[in-house]
Backbone bond lengths (Angstrom), bond angles and torsions (degrees), N, CA, C in turn:
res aa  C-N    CA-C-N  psi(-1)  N-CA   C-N-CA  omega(-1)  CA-C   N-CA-C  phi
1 X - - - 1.453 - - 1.515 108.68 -
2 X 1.832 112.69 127.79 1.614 94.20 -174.06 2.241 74.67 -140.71
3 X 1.392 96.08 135.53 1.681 101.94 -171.01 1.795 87.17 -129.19
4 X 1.567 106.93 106.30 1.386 126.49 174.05 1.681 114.73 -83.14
5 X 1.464 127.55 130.08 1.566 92.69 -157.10 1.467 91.48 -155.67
6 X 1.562 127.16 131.87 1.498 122.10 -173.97 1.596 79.93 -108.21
7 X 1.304 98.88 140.04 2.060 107.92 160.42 1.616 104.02 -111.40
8 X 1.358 150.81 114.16 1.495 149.52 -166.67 1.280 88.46 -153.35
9 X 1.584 85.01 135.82 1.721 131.68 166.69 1.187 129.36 -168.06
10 X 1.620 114.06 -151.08 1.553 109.38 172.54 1.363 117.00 -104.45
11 X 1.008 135.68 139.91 1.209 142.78 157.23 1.610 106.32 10.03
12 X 1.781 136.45 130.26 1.333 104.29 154.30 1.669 110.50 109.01
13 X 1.382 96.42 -51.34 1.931 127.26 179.88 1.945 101.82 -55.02
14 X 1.105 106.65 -15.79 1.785 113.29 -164.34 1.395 100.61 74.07
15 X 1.129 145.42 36.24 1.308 128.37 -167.68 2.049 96.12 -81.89
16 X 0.916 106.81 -11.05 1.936 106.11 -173.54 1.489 76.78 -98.56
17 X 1.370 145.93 -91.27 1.093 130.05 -148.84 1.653 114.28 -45.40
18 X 1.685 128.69 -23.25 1.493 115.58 159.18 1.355 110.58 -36.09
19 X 1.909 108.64 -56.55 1.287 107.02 -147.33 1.655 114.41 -72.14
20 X 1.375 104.35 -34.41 1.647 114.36 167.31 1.456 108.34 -55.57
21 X 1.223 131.85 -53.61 1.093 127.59 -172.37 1.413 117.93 -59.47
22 X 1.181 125.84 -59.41 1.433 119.01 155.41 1.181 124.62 -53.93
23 X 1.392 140.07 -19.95 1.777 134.03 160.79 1.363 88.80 -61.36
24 X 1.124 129.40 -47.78 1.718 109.86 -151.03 1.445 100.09 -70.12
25 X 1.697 95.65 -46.34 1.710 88.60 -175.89 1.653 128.03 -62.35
26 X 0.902 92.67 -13.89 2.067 117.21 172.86 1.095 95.58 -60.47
27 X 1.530 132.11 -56.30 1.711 123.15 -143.02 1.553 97.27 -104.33
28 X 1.856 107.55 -11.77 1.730 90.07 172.31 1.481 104.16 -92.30
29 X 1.553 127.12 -3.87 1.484 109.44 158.09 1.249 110.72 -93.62
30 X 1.254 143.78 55.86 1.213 152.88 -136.03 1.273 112.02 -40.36
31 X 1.781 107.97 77.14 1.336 117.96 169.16 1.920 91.65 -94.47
32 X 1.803 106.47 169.97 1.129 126.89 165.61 2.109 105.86 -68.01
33 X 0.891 141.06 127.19 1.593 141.38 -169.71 1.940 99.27 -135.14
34 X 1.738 88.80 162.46 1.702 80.14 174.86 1.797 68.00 -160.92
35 X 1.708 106.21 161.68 1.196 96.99 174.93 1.961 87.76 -162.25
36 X 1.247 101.14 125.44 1.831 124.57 -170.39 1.221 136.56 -90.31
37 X 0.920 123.59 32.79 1.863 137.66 -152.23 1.363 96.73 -41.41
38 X 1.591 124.22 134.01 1.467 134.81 163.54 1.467 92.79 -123.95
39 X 1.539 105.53 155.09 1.891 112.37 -168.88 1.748 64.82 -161.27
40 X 1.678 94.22 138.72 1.436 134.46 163.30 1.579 112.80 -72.07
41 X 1.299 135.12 -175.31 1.729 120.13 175.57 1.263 96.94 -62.99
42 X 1.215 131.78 -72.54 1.416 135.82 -164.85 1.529 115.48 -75.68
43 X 1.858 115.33 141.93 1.690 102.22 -179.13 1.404 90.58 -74.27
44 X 1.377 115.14 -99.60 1.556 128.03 -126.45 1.672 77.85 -76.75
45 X 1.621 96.16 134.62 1.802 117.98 165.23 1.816 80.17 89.72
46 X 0.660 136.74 -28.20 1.247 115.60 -178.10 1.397 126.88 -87.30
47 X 1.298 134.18 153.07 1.673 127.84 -164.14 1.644 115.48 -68.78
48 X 1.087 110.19 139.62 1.537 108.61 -178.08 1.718 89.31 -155.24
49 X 1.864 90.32 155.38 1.683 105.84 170.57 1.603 92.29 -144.05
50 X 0.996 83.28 177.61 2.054 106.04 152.14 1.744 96.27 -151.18
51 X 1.706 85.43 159.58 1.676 98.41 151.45 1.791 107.29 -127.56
52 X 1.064 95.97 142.12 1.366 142.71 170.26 1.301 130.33 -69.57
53 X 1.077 135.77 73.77 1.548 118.75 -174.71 1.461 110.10 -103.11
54 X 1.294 146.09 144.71 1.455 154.53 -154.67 1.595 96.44 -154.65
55 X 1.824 115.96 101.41 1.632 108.45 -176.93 1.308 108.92 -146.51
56 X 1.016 131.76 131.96 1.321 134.65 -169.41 1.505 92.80 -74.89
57 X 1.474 140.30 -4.17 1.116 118.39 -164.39 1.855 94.69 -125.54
58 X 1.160 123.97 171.41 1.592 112.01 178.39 1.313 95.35 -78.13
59 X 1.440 90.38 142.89 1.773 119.43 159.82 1.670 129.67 -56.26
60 X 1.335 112.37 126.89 1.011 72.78 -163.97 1.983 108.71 -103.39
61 X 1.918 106.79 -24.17 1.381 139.49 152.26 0.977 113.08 -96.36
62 X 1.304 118.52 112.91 1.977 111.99 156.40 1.348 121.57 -55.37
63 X 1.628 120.44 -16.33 1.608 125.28 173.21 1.691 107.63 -54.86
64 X 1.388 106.50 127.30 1.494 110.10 167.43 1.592 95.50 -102.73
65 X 1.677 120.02 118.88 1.271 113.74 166.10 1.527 111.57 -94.47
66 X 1.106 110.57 -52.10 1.368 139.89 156.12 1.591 140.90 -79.78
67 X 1.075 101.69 102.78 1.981 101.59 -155.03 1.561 101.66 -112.70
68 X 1.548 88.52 146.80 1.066 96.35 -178.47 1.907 113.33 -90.78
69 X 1.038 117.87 -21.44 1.705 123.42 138.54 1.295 113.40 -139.33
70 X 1.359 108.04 178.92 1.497 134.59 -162.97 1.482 120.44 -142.30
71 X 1.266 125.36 113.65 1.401 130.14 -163.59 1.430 103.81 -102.20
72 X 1.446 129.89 94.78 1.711 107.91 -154.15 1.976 96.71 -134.51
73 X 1.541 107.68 116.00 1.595 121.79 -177.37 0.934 118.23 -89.62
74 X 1.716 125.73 -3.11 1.561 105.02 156.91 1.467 99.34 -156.08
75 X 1.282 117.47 -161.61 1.563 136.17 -146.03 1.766 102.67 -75.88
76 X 1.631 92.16 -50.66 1.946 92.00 -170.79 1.568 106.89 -68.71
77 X 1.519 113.50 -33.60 1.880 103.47 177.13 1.161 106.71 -47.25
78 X 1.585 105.94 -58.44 1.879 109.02 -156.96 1.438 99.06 -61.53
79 X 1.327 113.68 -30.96 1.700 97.12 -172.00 1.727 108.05 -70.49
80 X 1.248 126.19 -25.61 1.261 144.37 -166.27 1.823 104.13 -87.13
81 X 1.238 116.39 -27.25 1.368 106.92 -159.31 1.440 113.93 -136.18
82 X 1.176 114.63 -7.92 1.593 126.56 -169.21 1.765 102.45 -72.16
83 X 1.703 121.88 -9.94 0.758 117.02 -152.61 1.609 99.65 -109.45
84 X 1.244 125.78 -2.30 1.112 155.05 -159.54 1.828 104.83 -101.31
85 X 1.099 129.88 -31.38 1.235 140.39 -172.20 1.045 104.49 -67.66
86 X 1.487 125.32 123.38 1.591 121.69 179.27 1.450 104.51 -74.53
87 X 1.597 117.88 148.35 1.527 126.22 166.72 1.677 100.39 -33.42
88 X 1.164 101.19 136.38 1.774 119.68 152.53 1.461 94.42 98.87
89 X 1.366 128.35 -6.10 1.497 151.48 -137.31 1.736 90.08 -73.77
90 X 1.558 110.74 -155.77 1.654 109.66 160.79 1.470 93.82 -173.88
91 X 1.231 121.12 132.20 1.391 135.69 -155.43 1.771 99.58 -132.58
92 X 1.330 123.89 124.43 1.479 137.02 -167.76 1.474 99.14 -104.21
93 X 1.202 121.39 134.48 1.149 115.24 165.89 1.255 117.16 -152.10
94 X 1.733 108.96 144.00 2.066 107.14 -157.47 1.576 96.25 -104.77
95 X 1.785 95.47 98.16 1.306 118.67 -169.26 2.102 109.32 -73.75
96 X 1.488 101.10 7.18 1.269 119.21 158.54 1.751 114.99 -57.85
97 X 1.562 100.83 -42.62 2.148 93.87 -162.44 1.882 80.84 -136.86
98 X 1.239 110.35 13.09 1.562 92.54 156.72 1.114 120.38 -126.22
99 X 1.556 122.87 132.55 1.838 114.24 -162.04 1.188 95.73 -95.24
100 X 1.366 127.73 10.93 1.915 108.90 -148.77 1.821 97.89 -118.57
101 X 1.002 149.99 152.20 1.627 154.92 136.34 1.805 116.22 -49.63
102 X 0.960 108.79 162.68 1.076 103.37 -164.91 1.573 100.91 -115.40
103 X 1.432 108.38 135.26 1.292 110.78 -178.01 1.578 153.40 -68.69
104 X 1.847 81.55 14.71 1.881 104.93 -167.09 1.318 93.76 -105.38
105 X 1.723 111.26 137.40 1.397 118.50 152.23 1.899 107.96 -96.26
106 X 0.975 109.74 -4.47 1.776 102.96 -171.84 1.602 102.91 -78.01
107 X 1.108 123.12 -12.11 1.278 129.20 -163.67 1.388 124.22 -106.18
108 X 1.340 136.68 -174.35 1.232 126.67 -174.77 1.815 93.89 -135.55
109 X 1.383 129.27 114.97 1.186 142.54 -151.39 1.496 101.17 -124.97
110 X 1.208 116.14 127.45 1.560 125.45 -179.55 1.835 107.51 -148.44
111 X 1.872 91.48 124.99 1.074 109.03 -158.39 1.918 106.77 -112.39
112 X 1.116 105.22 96.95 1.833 128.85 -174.94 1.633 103.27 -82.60
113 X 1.407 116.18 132.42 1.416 107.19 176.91 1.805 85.87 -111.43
114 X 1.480 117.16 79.86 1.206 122.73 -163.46 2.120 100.59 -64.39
115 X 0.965 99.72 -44.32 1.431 121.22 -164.31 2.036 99.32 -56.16
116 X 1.614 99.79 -27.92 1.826 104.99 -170.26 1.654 100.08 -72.44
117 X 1.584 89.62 -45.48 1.533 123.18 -173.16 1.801 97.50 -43.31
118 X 0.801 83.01 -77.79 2.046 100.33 -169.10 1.270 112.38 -40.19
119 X 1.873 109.07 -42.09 1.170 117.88 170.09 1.904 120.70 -61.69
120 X 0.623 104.92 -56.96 1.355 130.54 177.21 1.784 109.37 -22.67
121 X 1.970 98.36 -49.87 1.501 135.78 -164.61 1.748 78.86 -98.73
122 X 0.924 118.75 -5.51 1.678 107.19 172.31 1.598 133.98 28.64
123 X 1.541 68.66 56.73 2.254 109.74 158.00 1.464 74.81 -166.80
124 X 1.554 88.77 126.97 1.408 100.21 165.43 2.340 101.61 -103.02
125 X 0.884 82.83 18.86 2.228 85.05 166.50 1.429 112.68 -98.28
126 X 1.680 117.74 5.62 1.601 116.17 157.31 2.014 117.71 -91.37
127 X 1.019 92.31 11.75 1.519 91.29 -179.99 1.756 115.52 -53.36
128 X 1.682 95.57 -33.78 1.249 94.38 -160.54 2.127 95.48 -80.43
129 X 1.322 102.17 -3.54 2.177 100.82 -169.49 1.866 76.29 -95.65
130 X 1.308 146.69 -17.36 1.030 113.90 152.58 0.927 153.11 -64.70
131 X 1.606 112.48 -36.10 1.057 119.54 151.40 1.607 131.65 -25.84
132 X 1.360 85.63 -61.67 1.838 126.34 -167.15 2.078 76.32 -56.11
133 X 0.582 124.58 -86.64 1.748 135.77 -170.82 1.292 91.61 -22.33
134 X 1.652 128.90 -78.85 1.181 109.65 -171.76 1.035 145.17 -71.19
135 X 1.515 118.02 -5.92 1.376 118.71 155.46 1.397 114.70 -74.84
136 X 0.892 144.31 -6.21 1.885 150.28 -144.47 1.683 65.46 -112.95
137 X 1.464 154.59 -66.11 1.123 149.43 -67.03 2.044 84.74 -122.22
138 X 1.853 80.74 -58.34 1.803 104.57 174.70 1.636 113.11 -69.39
139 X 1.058 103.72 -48.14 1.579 102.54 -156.47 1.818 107.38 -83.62
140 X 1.262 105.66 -47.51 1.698 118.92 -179.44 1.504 93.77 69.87
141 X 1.496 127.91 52.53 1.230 143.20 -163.99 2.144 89.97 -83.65
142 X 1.183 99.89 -49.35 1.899 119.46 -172.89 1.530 108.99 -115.92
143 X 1.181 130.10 176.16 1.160 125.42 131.29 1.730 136.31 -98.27
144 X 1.200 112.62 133.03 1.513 110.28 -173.91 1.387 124.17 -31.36
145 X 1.403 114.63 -44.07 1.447 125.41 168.27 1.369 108.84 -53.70
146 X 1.415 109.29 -38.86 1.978 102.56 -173.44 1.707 99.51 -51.57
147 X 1.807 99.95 -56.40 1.451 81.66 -143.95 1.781 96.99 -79.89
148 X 0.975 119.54 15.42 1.342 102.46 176.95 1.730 102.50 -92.72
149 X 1.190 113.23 -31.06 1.620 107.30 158.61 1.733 114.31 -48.58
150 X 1.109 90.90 -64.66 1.955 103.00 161.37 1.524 115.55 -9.63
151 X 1.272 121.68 -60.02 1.397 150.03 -151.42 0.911 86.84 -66.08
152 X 1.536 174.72 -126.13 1.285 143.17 8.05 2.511 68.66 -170.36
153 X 1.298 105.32 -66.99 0.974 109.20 175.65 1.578 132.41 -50.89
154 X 1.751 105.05 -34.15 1.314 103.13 163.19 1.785 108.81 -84.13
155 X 1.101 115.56 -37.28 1.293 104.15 -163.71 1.495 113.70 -103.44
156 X 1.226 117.45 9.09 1.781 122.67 174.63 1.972 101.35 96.00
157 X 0.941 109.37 159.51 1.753 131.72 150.79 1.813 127.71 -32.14
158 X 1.696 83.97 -50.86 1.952 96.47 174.85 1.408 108.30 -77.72
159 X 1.301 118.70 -26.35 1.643 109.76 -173.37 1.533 103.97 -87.79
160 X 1.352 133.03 10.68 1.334 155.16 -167.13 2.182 101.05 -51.61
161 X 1.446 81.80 -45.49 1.686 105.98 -165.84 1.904 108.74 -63.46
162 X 1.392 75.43 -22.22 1.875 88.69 169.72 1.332 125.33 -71.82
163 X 1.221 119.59 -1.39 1.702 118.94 -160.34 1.020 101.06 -85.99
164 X 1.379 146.55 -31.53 1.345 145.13 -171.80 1.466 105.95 -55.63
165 X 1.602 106.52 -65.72 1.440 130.22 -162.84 1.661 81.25 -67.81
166 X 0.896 160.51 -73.29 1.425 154.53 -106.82 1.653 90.03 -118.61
167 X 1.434 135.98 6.53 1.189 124.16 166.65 1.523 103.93 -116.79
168 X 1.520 122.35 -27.60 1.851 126.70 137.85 1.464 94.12 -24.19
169 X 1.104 133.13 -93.16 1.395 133.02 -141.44 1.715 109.32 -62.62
170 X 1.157 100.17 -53.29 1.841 99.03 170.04 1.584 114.40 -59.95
171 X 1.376 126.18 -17.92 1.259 120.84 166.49 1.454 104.22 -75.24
172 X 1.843 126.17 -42.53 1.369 97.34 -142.90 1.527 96.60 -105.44
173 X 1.676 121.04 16.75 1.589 124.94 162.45 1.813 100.85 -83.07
174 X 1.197 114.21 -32.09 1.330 115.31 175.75 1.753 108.27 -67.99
175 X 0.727 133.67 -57.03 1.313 132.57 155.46 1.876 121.14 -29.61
176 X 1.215 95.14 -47.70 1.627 93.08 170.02 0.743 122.25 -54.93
177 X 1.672 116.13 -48.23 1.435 116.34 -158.05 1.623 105.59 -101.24
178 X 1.349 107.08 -4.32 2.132 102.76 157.22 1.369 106.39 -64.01
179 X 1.388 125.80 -60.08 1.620 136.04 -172.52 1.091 90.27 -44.78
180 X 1.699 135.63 -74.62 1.630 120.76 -156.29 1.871 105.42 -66.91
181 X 1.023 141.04 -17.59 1.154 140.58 167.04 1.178 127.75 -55.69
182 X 1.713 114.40 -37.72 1.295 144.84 -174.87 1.683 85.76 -75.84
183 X 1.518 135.40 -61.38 1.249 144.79 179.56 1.463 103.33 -54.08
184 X 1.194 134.65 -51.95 1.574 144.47 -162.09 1.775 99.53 -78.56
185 X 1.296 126.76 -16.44 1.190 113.70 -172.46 1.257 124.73 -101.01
């Protein structure tokens, strides 16, 4: 099993804490993980990704050129990265702050209004564990339990009190993306 994976957004979005969160959860199912932080000039509002790699086999580049999905929170990633997804691939997108469709038919495209979602769970700063939910949901890249073990390691001991709300949100992006499946089939 080798799960190639761009996470892109803006600054702020958690898009690095996806990617930590799934390395961590990688190495407590003791898969091989690599995880790549890119930051734009500016942090917060400014563009940032990582890639992700999750492989049962050793790594051998942490560069994801070619991914096998793409977790992408606003307009300039997807325009930047959608193109990058290998055929058969599956590309997430938080159809909350992006108005546009995506221009691949080879692919399998799932559209999260993560940002309604988060709101809804009232903190809208889980958009990005929705995300995280619906890909966990498609891919079964981790298990949910990993990265919520995860949590404590990316985000410290005091943010501990968060797990509830932040396992709400990975349930209710997982939920999205069953309904559009149910629609897609």
């Amino acid at each position: 099993m080798e799960e190639r994976l761009v996470v892109a957004g803006f600054g702020g979005q958690g898009v690095m804490a996806i990617g930590q969160l799934l390395t961590y959860a990688g190495m407590i199912e003791n898969y091989n993980v690599s995880w790549l932080p890119s930051y734009g000039p500016e942090m917060r509002g400014g563009t940032a990704n990582c890639s992700v790699i999750i492989s049962g086999e050793a790594i051998g580049s942490p560069l994801v050129v070619e991914s096998d999905s793409a977790i992408i929170m606003n307009k300039p990633s997807l325009d930047k990265f959608e193109k990058d997804v290998l055929p058969n691939g599956k590309l997430f997108i938080d159809s909350s702050l992006i108005d546009r469709k995506s221009s691949r038919n080879d692919i399998d495209v799932y559209y999260i209004p993560a940002n309604e979602i988060a709101n809804s769970l009232g903190n809208d700063k889980v958009s990005n564990m929705v995300m995280l939910g619906a890909y966990l949901e498609i891919t079964n890249a981790v298990k949910v339990e990993s990265v919520l073990k995860a949590f404590t390691k990316v985000f410290g001991e005091r943010k501990a009190k968060f797990i509830p709300l932040n396992k709400e949100a990975l349930e209710k992006g997982a939920e999205a993306v069953k309904n559009q499946r149910k629609v897609l089939v």
